[in-house]
N, C-alpha and C positions, 0 to 999 in steps of 0.2 A: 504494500500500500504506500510506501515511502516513497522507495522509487517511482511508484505511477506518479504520485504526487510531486516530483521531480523536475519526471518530463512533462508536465502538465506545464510546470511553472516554465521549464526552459519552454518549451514551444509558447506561452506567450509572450516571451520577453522575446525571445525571435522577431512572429512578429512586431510589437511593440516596436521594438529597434527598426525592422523595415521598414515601417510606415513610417518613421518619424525620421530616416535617411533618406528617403520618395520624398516628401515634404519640404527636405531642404535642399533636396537638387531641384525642384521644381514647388516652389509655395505657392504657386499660383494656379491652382490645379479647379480650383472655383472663382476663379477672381472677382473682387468687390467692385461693382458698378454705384456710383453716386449718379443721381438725379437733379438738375437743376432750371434754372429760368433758362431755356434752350441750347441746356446740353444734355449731355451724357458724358460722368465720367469714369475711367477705370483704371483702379489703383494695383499698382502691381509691385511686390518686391521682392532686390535681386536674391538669386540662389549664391550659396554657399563662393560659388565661383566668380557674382561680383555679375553673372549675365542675369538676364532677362527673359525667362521662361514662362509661358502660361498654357492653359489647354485651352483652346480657340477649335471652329471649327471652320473647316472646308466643305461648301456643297450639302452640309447636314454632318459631316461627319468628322468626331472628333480628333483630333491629331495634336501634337506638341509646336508650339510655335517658338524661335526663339527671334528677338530683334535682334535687327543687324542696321545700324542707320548707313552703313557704309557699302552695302549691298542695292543697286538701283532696283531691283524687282524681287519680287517673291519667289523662292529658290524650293523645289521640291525636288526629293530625292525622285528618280527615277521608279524605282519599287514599289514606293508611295503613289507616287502617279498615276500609275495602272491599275493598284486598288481602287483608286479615287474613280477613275475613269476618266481620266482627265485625255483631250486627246494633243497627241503631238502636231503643232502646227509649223511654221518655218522657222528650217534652222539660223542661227545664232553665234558667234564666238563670244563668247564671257571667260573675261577675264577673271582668273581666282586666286587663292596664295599661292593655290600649287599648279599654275602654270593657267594655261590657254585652253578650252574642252569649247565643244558644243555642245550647246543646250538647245533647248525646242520652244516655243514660242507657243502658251495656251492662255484662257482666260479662266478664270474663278467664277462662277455667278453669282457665289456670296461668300462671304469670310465673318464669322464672327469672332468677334475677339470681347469675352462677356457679353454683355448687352449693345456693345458696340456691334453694327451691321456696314459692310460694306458689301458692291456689289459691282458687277462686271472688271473684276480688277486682274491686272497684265500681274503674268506669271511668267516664269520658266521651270520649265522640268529639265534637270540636269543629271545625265546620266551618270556620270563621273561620283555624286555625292553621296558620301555611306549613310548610314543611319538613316532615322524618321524624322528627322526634325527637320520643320519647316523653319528656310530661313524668312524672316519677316522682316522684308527690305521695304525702300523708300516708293516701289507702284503704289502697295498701301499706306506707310504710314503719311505721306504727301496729304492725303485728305483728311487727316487727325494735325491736332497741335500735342505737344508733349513736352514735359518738363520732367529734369529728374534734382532729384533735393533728397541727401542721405538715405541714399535705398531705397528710395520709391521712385519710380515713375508713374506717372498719373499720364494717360491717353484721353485725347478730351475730344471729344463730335460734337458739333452744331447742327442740332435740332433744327434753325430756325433754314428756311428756303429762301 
């Protein structure tokens, strides 16, 4: 009875520990949307590594986003892409750290990032890129304002037409 009682306690401190390691590579896995006289804002803070992670979605479907303000478009891995359904349109040279690739040229028809919505927004699918994470470059953040002030960034949209 000791022992079960044991493994009981390690397997909850396991998980315990994991989630609360998920949480600070990525805290922004619900992000907090503020409401105001025509806006929308959404408060985000960085992960352990000083970036800027949140789960946003693509086309209805949830994905990991990270900001890149130094990225001109929104950068999807390739593998990602064809889950998504995204389709490849004309190619492209982008330039990266690690050298010069083609990428494909597609469009989004919605991107949420919280309560924030955007829509018809220019991508690339970039075959060359590992991982799931979506880079979140300047196609979209161009239609947000953004301020950051000691680990937060705040994303702000104008409600008003």
């Amino acid at each position: 009875m000791l022992i079960m009682a044991w493994v009981a306690a390690l397997a909850l401190a396991t998980h315990f520990f994991g989630q609360w390691e998920t949480r600070r590579d990525n805290p922004n896995q619900a992000p907090k949307s503020v409401h105001g006289d025509g806006y929308i804002e959404v408060q985000l803070l960085s992960s352990r590594g000083g970036h800027y992670l949140l789960d946003g979605k693509i086309d209805g479907v949830t994905v990991t986003l990270l900001l890149d303000t130094g990225a001109t478009a929104v950068a999807i891995p390739a593998a990602l892409a064809e889950r998504l359904g995204l389709a490849r349109g004309a190619p492209v040279q982008v330039r990266t750290a690690n050298g010069t690739v083609t990428g494909y040229r597609t469009r989004l028809n919605s991107l949420e990032l919280g309560e924030i919505r955007l829509y018809d927004v220019a991508a690339l699918v970039t075959p060359g890129m590992d991982g799931e994470e979506v880079l979140l470059g300047m196609s979209a953040l161009k239609q947000l304002e953004f301020t950051q002030k000691g680990g937060t960034l705040v994303l702000r949209q104008s409600t008003l037409q």
